[in-house]
DSSP file (Angstrom, degrees, kcal/mol; ACC not computed):
  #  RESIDUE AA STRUCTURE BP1 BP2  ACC     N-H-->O    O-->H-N    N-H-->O    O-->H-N    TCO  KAPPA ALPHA  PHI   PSI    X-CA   Y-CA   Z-CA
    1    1 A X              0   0    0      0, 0.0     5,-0.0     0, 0.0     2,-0.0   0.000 360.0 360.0 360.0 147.3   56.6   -3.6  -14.0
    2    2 A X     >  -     0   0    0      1,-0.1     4,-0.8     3,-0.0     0, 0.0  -0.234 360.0-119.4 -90.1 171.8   57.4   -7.3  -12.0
    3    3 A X  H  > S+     0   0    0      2,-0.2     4,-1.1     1,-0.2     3,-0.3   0.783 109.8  73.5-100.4 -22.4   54.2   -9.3  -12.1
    4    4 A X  H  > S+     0   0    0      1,-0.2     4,-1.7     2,-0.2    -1,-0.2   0.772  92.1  63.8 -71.1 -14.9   53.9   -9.5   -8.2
    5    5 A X  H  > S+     0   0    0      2,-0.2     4,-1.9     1,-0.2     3,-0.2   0.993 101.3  50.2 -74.9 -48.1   52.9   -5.6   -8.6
    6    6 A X  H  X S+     0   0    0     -4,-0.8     4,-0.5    -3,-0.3     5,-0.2   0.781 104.7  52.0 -43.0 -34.1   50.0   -6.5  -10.4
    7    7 A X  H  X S+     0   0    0     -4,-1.1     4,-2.5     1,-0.2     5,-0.3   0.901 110.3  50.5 -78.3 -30.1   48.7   -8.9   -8.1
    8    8 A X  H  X S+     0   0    0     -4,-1.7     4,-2.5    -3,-0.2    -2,-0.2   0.965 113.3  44.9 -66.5 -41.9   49.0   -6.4   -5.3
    9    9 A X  H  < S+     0   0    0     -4,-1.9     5,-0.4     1,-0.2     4,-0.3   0.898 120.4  44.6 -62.9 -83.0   47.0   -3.5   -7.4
   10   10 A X  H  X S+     0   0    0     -4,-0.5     4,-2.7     1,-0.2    -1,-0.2   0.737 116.1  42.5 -22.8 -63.5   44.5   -6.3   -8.4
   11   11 A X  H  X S+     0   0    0     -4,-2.5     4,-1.4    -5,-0.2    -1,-0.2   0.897 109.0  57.5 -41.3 -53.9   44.2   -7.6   -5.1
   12   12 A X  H  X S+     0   0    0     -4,-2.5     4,-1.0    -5,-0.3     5,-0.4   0.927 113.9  45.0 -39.5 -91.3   44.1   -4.0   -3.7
   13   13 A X  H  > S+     0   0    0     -4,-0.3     4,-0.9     2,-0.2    -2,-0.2   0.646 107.6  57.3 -11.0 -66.7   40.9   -3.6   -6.1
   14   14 A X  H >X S+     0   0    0     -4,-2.7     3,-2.4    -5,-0.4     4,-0.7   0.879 105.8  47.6 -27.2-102.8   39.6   -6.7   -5.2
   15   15 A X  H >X S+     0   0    0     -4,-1.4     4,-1.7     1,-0.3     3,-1.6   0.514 110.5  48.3  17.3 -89.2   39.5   -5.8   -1.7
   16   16 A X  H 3X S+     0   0    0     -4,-1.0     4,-0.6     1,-0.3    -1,-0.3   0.502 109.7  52.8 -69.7  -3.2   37.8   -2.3   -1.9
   17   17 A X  H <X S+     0   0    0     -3,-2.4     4,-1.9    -4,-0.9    -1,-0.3   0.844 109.2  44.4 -81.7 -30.5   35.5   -3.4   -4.0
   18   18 A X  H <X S+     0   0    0     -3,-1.6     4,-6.1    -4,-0.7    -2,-0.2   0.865 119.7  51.1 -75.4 -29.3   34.3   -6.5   -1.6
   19   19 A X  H  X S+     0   0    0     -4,-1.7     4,-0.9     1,-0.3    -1,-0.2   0.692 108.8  43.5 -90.2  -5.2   34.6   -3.7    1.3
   20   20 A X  H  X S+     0   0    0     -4,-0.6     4,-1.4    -5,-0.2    -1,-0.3   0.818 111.0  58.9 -96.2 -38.2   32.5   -1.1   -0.4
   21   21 A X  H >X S+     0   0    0     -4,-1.9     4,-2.0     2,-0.2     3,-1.2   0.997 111.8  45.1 -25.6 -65.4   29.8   -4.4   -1.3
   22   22 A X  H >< S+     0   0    0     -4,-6.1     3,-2.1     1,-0.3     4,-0.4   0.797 109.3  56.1 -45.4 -78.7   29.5   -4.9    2.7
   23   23 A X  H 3X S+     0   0    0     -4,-0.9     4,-0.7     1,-0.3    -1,-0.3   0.300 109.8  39.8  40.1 -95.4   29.2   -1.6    3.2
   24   24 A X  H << S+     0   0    0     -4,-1.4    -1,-0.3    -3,-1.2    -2,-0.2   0.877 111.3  61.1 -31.0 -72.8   26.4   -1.1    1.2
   25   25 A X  T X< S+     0   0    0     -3,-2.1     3,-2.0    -4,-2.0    -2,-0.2   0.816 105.4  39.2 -36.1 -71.1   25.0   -4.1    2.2
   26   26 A X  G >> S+     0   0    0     -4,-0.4     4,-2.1     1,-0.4     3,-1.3   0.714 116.6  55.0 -95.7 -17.0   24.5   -3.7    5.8
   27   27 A X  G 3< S+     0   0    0     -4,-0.7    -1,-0.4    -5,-0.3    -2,-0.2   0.234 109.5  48.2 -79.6  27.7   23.4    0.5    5.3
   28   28 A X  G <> S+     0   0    0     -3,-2.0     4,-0.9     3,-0.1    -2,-0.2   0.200 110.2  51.5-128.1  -5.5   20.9   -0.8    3.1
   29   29 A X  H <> S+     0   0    0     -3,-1.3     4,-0.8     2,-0.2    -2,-0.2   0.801 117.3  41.3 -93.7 -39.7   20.0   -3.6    6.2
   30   30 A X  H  X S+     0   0    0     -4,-2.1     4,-1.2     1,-0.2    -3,-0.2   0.893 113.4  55.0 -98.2 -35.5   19.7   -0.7    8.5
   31   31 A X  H >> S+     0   0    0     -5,-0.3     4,-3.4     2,-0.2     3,-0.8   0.984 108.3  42.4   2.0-101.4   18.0    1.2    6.1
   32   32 A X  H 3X S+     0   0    0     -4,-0.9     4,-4.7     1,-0.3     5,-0.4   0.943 114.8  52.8 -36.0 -46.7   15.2   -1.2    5.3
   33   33 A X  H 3X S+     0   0    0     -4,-0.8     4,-0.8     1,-0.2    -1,-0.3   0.823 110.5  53.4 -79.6 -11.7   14.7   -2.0    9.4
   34   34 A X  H XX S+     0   0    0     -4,-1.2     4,-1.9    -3,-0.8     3,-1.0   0.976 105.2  50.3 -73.4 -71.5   14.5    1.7    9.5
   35   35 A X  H 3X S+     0   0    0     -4,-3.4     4,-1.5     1,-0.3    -2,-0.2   0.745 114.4  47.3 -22.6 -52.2   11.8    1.5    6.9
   36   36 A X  H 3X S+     0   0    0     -4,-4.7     4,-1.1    -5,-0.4    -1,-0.3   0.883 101.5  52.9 -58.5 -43.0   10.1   -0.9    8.9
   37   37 A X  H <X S+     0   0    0     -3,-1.0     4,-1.5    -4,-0.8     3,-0.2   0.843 113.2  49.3 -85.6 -39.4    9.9    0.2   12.0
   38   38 A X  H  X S+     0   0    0     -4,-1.9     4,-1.8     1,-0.2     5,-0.2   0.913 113.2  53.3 -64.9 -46.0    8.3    3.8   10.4
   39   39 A X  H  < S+     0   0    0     -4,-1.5     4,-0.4    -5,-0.3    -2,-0.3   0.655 103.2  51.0 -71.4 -19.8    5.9    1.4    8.5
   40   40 A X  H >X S+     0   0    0     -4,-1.1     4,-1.4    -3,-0.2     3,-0.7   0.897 106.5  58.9 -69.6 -58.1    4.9   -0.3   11.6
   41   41 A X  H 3X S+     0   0    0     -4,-1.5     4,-0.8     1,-0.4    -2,-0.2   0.599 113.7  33.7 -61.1 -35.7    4.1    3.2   13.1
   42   42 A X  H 3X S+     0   0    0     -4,-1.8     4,-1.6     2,-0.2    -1,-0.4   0.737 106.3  65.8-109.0  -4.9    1.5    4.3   10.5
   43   43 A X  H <> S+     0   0    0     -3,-0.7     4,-2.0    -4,-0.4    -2,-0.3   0.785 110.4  42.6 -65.0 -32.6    0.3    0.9   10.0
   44   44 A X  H  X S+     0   0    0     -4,-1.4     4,-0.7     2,-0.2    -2,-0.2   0.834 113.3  51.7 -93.4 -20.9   -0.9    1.7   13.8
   45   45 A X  H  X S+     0   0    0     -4,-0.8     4,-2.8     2,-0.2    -2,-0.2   0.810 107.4  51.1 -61.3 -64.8   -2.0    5.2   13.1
   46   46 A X  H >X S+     0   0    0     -4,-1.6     4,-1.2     1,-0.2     3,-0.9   0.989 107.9  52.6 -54.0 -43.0   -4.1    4.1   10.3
   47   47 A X  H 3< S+     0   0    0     -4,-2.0     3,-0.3     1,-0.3    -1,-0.2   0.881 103.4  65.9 -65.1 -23.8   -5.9    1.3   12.6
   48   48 A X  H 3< S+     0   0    0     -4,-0.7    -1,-0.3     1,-0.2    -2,-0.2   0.726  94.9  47.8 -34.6 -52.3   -6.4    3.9   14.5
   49   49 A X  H << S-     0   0    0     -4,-2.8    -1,-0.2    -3,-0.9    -2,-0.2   0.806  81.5-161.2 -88.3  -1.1   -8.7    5.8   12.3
   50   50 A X     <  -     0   0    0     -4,-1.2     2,-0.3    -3,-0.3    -3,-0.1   0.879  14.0-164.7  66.9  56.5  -10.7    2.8   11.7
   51   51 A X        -     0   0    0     -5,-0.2     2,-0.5    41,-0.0    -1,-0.2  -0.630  12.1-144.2-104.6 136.2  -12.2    4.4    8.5
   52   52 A X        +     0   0    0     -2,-0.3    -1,-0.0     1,-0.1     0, 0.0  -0.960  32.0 159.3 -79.4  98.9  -15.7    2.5    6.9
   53   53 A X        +     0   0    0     -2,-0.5    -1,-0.1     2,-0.1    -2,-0.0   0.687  29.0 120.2 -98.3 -25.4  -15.3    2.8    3.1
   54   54 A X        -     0   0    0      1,-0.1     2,-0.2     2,-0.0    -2,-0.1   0.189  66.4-127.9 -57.9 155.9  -17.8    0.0    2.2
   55   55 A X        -     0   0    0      2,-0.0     2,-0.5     1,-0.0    -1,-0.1  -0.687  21.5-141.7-101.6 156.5  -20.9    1.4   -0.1
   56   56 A X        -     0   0    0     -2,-0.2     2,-0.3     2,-0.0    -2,-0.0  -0.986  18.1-141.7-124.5 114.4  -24.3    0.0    1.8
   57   57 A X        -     0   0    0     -2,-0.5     2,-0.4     2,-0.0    -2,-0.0  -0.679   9.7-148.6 -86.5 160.6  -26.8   -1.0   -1.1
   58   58 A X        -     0   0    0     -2,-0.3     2,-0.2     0, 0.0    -2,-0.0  -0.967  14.1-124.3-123.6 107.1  -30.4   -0.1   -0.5
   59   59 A X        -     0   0    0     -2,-0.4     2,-0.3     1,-0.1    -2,-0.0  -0.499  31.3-117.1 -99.4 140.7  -33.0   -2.2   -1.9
   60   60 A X        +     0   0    0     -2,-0.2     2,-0.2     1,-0.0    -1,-0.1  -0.355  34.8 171.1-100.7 151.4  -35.5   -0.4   -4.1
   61   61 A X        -     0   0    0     -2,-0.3    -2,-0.0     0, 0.0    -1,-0.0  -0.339  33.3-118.0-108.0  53.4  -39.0   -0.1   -3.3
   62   62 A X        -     0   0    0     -2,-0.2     3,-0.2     1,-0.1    -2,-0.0   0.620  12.3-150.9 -87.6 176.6  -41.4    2.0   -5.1
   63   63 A X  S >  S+     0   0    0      1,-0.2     3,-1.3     3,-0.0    -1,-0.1   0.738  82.1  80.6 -86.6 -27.9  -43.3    4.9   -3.1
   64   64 A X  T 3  S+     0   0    0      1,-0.3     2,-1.0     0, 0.0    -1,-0.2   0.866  97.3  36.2 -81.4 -18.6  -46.5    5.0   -5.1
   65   65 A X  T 3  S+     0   0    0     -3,-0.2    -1,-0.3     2,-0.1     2,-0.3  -0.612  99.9 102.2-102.9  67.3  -48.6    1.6   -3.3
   66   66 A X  S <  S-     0   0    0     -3,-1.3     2,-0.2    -2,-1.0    -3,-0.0  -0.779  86.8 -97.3-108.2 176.0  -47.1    2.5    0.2
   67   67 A X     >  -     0   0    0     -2,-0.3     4,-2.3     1,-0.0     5,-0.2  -0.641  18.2-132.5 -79.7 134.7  -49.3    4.4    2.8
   68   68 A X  H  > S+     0   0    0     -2,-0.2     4,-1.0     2,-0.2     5,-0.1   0.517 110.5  55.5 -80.2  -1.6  -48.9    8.1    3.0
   69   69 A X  H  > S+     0   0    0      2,-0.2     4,-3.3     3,-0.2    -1,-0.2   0.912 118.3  33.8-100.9 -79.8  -48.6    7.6    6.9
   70   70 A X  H  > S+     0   0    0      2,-0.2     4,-0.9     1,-0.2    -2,-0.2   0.761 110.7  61.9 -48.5 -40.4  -45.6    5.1    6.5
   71   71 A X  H  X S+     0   0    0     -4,-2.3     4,-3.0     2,-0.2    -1,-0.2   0.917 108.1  42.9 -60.7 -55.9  -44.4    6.7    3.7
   72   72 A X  H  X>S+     0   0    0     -4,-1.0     4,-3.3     1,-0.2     5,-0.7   0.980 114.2  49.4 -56.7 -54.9  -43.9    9.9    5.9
   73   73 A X  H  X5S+     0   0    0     -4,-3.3     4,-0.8     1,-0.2    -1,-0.2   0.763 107.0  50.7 -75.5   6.8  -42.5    8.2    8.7
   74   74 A X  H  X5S+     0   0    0     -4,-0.9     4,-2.7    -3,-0.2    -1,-0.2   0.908 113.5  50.8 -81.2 -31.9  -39.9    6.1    6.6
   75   75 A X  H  X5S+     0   0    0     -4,-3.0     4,-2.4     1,-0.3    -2,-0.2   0.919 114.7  46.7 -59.0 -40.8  -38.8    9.8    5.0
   76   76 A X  H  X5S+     0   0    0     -4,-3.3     4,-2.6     2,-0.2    -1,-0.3   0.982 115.6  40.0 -57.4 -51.4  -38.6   11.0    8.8
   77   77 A X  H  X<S+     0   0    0     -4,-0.8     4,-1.5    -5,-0.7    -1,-0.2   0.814 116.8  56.3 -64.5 -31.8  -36.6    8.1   10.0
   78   78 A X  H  X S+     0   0    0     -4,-2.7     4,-1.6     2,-0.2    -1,-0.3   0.953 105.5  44.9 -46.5 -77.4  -34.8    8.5    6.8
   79   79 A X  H  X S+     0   0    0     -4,-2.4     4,-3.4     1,-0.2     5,-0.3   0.938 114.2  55.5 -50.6 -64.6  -33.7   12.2    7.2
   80   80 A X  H  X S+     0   0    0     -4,-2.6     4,-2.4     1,-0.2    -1,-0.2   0.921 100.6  49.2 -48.9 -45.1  -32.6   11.3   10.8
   81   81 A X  H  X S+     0   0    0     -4,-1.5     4,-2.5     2,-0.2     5,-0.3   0.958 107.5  68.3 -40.6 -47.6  -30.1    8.3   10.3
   82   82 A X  H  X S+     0   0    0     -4,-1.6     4,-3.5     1,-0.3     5,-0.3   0.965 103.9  36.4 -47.6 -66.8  -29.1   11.2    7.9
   83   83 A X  H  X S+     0   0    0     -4,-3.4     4,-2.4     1,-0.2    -1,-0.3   0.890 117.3  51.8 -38.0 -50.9  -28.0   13.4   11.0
   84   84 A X  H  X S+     0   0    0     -4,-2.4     4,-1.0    -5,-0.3    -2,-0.2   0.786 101.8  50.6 -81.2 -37.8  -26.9   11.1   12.5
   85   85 A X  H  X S+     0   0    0     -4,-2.5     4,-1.0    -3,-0.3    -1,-0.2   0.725 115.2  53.1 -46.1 -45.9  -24.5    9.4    9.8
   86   86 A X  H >X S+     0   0    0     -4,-3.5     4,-2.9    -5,-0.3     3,-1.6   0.944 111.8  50.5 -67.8 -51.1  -23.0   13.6    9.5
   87   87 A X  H 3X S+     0   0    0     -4,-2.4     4,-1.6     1,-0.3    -2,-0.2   0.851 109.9  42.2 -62.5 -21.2  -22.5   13.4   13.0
   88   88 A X  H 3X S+     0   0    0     -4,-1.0     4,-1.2     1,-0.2     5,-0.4   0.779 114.3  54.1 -96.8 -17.9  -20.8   10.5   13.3
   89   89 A X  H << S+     0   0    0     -3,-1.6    -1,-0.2    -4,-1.0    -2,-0.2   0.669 107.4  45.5 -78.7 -19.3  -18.9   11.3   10.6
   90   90 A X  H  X S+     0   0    0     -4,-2.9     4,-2.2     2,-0.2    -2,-0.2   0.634 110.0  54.4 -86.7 -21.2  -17.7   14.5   11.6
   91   91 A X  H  X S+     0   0    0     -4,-1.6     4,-0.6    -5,-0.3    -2,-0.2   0.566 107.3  49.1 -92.7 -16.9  -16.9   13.4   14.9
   92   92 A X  H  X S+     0   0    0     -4,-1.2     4,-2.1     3,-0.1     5,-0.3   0.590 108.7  58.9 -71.3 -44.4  -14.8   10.5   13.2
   93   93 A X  H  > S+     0   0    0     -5,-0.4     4,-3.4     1,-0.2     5,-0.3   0.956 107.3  48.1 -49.5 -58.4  -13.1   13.8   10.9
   94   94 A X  H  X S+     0   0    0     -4,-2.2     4,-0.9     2,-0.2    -1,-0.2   0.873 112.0  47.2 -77.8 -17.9  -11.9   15.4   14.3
   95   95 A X  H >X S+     0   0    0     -4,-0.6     4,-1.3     2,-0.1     3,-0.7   0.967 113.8  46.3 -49.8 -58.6  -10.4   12.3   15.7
   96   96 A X  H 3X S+     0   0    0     -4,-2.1     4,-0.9     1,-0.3     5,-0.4   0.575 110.2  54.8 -78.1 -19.8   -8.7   11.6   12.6
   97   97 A X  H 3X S+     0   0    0     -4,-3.4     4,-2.2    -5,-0.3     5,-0.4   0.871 109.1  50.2 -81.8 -27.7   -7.6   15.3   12.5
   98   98 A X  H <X S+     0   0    0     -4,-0.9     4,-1.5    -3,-0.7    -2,-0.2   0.834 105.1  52.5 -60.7 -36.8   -6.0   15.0   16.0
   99   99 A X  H  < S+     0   0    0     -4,-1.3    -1,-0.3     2,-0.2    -2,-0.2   0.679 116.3  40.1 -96.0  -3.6   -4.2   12.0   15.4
  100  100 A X  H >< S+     0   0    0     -4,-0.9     3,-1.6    -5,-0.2    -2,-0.2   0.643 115.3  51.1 -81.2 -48.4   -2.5   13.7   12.1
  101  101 A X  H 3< S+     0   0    0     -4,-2.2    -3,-0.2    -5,-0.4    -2,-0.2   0.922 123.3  30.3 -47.7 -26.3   -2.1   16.8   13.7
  102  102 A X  T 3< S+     0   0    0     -4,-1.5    -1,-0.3    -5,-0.4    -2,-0.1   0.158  86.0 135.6-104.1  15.3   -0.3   15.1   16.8
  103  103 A X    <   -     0   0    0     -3,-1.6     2,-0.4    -4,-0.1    -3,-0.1   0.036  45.6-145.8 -48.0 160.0    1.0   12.5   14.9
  104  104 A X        -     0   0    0    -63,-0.1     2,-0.4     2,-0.0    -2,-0.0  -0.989   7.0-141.2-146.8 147.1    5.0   11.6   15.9
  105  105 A X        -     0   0    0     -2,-0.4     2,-0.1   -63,-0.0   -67,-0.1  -0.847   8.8-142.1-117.3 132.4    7.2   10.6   13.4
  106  106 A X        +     0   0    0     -2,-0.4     2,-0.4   -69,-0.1   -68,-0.0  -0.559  30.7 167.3 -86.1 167.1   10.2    7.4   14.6
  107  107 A X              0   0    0      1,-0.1    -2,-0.0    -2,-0.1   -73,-0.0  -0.933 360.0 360.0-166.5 152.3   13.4    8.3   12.9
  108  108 A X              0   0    0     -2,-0.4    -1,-0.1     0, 0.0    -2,-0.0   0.494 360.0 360.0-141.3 360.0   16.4    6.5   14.0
């Protein structure tokens, strides 16, 4: 075989190898901005549900030198917040179910 057929095969190689690199490259470009652009989209769903994880501590007191009077009305006041803390929490649950269940997905 003449040695300018090797430099054509080689070259030839060469070539398809740099043109399967690009390739790659730039589906891996549009890829990624794909990626983004999805990632943006639940990043805005998630602010959306605005979720409170943070623990609130509660400093302890004891019950037995309080006033039975006081004592009752902290339990009352107590047990309400309580209600009111499910409700608010349920009423956060059925937002948060609307915006998965209606959720929209980007796809490009």
């Amino acid at each position: 075989m003449p040695w300018w057929s090797w430099l054509l095969i080689w070259s030839g190689l060469t070539l398809g190898s740099l043109a399967v690199l690009v390739w790659s490259g730039l589906r891996l470009y549009r890829k990624s901005l794909g990626a983004l652009c999805a990632f943006e989209a639940l990043a805005d769903q998630v602010a959306a549900l605005n979720v409170d994880v943070s623990p609130r501590p509660e400093e302890f007191r004891p019950a037995v030198f309080m006033d039975l009077a006081g004592l009752r009305h902290e339990v009352e006041q107590r047990e309400a917040e309580r209600v009111h803390r499910r409700q608010v929490r349920r009423d956060g649950r059925i937002v948060r179910g609307k915006l998965i269940r209606n959720a929209r997905y980007v796809t490009r």
